[in-house]
C-alpha positions as CSV (number, residue, x, y, z in Angstrom):
1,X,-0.4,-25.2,29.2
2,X,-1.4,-24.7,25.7
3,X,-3.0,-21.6,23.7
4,X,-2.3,-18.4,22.4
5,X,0.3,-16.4,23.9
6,X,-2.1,-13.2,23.4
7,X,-5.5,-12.7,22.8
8,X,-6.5,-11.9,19.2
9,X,-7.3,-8.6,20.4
10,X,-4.0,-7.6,21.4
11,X,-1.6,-6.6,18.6
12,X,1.2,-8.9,19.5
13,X,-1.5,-11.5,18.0
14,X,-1.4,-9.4,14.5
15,X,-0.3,-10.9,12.0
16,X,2.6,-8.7,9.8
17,X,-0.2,-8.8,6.9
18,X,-2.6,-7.6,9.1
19,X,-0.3,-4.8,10.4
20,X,0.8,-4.0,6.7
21,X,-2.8,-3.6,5.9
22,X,-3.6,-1.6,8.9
23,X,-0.9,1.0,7.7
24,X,-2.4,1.2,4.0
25,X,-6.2,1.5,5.3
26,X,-4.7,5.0,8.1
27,X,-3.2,6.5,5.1
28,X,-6.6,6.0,3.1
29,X,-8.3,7.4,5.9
30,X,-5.7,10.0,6.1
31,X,-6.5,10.9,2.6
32,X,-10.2,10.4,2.1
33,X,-10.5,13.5,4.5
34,X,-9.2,15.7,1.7
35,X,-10.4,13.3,-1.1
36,X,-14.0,12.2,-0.4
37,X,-14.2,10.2,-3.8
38,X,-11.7,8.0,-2.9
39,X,-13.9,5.9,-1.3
40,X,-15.4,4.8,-4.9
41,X,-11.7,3.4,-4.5
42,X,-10.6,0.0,-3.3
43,X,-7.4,-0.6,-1.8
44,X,-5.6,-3.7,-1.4
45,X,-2.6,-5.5,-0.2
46,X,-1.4,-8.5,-2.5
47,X,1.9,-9.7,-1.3
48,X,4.3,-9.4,-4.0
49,X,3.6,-7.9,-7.5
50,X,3.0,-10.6,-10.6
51,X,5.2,-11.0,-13.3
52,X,4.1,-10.4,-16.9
53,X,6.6,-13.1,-18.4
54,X,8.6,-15.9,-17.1
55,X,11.9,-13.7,-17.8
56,X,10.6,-10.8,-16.1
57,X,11.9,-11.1,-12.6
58,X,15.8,-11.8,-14.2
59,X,15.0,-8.1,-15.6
60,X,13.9,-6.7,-12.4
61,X,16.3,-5.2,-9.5
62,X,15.6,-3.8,-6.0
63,X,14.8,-0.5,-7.4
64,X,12.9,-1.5,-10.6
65,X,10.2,-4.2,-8.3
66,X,7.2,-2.0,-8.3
67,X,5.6,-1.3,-4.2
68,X,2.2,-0.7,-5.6
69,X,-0.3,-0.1,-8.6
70,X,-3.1,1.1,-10.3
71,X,-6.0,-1.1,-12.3
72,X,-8.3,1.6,-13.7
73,X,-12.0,0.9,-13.3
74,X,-13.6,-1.1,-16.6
75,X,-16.6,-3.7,-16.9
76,X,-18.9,-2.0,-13.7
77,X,-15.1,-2.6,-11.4
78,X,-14.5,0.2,-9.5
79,X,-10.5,1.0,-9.8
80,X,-8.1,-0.2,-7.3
81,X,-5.0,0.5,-6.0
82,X,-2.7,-2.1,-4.8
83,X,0.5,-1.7,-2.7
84,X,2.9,-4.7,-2.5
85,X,3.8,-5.4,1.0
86,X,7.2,-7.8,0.7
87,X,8.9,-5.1,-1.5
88,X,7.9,-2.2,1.3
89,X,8.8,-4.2,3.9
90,X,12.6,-5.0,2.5
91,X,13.0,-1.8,1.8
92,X,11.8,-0.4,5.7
93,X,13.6,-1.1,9.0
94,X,11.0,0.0,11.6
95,X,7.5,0.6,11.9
96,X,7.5,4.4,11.4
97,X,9.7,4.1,8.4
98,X,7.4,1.1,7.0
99,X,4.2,3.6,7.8
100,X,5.7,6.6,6.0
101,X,6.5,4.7,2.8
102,X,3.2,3.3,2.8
103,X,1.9,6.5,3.0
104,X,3.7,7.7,0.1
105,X,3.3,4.3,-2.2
106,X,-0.3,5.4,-1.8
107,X,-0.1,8.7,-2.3
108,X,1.6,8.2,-5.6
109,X,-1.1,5.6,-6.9
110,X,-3.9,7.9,-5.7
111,X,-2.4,10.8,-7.7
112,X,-2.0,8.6,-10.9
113,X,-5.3,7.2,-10.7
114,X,-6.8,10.7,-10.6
115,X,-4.3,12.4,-12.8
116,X,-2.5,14.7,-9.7
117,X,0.8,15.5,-8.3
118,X,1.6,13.5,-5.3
119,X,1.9,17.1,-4.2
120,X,-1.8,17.8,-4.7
121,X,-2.8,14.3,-3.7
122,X,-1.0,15.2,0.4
123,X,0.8,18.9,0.7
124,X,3.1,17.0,2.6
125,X,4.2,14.6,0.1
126,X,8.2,14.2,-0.2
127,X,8.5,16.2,3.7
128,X,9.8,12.8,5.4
């Protein structure tokens, strides 16, 4: 017998980029009920972040390869804020640790994109 093993509704048939980008969209969520505007905000997901040079990822050690970003809006492109999913996902062991630094990756680019504290940004920023 051949087919899937689930159906694509259940979440065994998620992909781990679709799970990743479930995570990032519940903390926007979580946010945009504090911070309306941030729907004038796109998120995304790119896998891992590009390097500016070919010697750049010699330079760059676990601690120094960025989990997300900011790319201000210019030219009618509404700004965006990217979290890199490979670097959170080496640095996470579960699913509730992946979630929670996530949460804070995008708590951090929301705060520099409006000029905040992560505090401002969540209250509960740093609590974990």
């Amino acid at each position: 017998m051949r087919g899937p093993i689930a159906p694509p509704q259940v979440p065994l048939a998620a992909s781990r980029a679709e799970v990743f980008a479930d995570l990032v969209q519940d903390s926007v969520e979580r946010l945009e009920r504090r911070w309306p505007q941030l729907a004038d905000i796109d998120f995304l997901v790119l896998e891992v972040p590009r390097l500016e040079g070919p010697g750049d990822q010699a330079a760059w050690t676990d601690d120094a390869v960025p989990l997300g970003g900011v790319i201000p809006a210019r030219d009618g492109r509404r700004a965006r804020v990217v979290v890199y999913r490979r670097p959170v996902e080496i640095r996470t062991k579960g699913r509730d640790e992946r979630a929670a630094l996530v949460h804070e990756v995008v708590v951090e680019q929301v705060a520099e994109l409006l000029g905040l504290t992560p505090e401002t940004v969540d209250p509960r920023y740093g609590e974990d």
